[in-house]
C-alpha positions as CSV (number, residue, x, y, z in Angstrom):
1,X,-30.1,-13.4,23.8
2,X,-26.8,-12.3,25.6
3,X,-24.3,-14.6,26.9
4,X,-22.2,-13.2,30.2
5,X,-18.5,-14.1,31.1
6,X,-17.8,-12.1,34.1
7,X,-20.7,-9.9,34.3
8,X,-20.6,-8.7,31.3
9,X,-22.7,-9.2,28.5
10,X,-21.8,-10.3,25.3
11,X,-23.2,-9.8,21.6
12,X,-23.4,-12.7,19.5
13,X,-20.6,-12.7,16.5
14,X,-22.2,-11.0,13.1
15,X,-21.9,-13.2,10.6
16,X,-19.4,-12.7,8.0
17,X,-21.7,-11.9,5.1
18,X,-23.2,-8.7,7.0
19,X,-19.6,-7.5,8.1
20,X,-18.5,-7.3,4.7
21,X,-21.6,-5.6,3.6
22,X,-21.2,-3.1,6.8
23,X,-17.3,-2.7,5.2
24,X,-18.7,-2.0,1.9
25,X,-20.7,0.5,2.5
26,X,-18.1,2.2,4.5
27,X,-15.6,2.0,1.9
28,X,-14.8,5.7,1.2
29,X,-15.2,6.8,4.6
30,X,-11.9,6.0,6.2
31,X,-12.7,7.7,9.5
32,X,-15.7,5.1,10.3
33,X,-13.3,2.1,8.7
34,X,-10.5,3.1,11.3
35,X,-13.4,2.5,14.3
36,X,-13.8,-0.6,12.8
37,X,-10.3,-2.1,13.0
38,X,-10.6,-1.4,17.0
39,X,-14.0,-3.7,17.3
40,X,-12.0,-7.1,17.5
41,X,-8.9,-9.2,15.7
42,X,-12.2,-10.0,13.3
43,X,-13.1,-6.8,11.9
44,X,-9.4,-5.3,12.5
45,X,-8.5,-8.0,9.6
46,X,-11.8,-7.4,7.1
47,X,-11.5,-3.4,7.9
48,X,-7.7,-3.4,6.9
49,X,-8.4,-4.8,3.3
50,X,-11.0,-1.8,2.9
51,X,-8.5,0.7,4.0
52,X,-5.5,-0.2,2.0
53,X,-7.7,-1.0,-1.2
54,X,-6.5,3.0,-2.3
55,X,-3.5,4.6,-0.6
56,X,-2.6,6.9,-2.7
57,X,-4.3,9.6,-3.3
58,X,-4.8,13.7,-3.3
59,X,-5.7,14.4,0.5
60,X,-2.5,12.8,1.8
61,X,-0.2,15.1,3.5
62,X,3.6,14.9,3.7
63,X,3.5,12.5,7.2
64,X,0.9,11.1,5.5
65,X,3.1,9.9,2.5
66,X,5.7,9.1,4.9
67,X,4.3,6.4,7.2
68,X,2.6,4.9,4.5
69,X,5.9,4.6,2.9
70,X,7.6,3.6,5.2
71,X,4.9,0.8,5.9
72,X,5.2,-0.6,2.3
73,X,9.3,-0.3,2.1
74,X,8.9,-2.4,5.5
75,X,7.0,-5.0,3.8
76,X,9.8,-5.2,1.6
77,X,11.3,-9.4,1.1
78,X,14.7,-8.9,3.2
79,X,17.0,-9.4,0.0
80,X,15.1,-6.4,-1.6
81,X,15.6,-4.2,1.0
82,X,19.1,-5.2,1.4
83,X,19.1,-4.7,-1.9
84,X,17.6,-1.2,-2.0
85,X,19.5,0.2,1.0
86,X,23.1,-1.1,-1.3
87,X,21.9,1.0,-4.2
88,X,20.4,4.1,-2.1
89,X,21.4,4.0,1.3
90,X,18.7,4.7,4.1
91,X,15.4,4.3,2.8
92,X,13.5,5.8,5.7
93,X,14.1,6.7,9.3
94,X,11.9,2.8,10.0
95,X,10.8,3.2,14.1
96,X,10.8,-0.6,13.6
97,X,12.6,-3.3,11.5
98,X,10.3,-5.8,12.1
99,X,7.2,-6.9,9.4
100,X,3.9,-5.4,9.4
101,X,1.4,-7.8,10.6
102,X,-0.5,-7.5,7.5
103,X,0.5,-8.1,3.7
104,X,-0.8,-4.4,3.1
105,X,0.4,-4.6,-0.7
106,X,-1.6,-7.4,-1.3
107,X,-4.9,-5.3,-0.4
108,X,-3.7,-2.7,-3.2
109,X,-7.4,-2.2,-6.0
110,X,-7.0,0.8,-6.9
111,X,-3.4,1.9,-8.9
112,X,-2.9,5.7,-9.9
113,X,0.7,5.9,-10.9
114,X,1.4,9.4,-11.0
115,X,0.0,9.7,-7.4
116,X,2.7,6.6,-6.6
117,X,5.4,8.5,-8.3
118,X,4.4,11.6,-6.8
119,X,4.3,9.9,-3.0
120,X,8.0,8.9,-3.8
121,X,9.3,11.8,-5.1
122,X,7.8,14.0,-2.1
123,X,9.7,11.1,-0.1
124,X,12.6,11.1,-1.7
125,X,13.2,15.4,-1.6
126,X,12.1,15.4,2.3
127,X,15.1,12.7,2.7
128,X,17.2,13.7,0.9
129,X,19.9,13.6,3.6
130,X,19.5,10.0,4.3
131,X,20.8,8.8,1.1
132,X,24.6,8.0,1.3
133,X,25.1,7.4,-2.5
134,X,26.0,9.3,-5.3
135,X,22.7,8.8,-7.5
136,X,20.9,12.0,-8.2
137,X,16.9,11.8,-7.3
138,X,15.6,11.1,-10.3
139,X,17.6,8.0,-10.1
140,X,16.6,7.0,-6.4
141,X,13.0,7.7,-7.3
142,X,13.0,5.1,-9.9
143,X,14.7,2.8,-7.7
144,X,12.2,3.2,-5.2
145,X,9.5,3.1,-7.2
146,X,11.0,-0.2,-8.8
147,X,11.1,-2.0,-5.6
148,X,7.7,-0.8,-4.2
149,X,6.0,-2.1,-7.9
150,X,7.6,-5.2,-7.6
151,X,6.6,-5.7,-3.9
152,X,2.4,-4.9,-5.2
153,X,2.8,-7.8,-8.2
154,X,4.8,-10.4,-6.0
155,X,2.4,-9.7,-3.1
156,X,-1.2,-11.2,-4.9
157,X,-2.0,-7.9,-5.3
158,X,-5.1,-7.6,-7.9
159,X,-5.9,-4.6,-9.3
160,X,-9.5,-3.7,-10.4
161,X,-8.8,0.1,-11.3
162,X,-5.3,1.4,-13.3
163,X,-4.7,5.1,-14.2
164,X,-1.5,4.9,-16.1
165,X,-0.3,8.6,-16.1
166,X,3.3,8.5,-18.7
167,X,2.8,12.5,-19.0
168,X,4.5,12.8,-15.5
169,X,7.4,10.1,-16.5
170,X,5.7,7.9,-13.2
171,X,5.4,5.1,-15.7
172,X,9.2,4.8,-16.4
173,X,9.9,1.2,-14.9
174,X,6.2,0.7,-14.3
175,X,6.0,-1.8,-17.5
176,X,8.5,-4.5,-16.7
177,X,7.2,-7.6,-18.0
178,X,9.1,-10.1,-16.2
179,X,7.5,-8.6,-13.1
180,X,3.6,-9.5,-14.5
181,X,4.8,-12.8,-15.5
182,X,5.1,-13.4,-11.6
183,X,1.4,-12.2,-11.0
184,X,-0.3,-12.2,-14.0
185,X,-3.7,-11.7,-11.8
186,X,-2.5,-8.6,-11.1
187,X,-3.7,-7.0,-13.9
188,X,-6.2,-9.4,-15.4
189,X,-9.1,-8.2,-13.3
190,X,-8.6,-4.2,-14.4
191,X,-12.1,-3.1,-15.1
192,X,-11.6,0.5,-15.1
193,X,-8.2,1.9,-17.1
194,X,-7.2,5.5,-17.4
195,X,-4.1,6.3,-19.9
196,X,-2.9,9.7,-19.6
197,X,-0.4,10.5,-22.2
């Protein structure tokens, strides 16, 4: 049975349960989970989770890596990126200084941290011309990769899946422990970990 406002009709709301199973099953088909942010506020706010449960990964391109950067680095607390920007100079060419209207770290399942340092290094040797400071990129890349791991722990981020990849030096500054003490859920959930050595 339709209601009508205005002429139009309109469908009753689906009740949360089947939404998130809808969501699930969608949940490694990102074209279908994009749709769904544009249903309503509703399913804009269950579809994001979904999306931003894996962001890094192989198929991301170079603009790709970029805007999902640049998303995360806006996210940033303000004394972290004032912090960052001291130590590297311009982190990214940011359309907008303003928050994202999502916590999108704290949707973060799924860690691989060779793809993270890889994302950041392509980052950091596409921008190279932004950075006003004397640090070589090795350097900025660690930085960088510092801030964005401490912005996934302090955000209630709560990992289910790890790959810790320390062949490709991406684990450098990964293993801070004062950073876990913040968040220890963030890792106590893990049930799938992958050590690469």
């Amino acid at each position: 049975m339709n209601s009508y406002v205005e002429g139009k009709p309109i469908a009753p709301p689906l009740p949360y349960e089947s939404m998130v199973e809808i969501l699930n099953h969608l949940e490694n088909d990102i074209k279908s989970l994009h749709s769904c942010v544009l249903v309503n506020r509703h399913w804009c706010r269950e579809s994001m989770s979904h999306l931003w449960v894996e962001p890094f990964t192989k198929k991301l391109s170079d603009k790709s890596i970029l805007s999902l950067l640049e998303t995360y680095f806006r996210c940033l607390k303000d004394e972290d990126k004032t912090l960052l920007r001291i130590e590297v100079g311009n982190i990214l060419p940011t359309t907008s200084t303003t928050r994202p209207f999502f916590n999108y770290a704290s949707f973060l399942k799924k860690l691989n941290t060779r793809l993270l340092g890889h994302s950041v290094s392509v980052l950091v040797n596409l921008e190279e011309n932004l950075y006003s400071c004397n640090k070589n990129k090795s350097e900025i890349t660690n930085l960088m990769l510092k801030a964005l791991y401490k912005l996934f722990i302090e955000s209630g981020a709560i990992l289910n899946s790890l790959t810790l990849d320390v062949s490709s030096g991406s684990m450098d500054i990964a293993a801070k422990i004062p950073l876990f003490r913040k968040n220890l859920n963030f890792i106590s959930n893990i049930r799938k970990l992958n050590c690469i050595f």
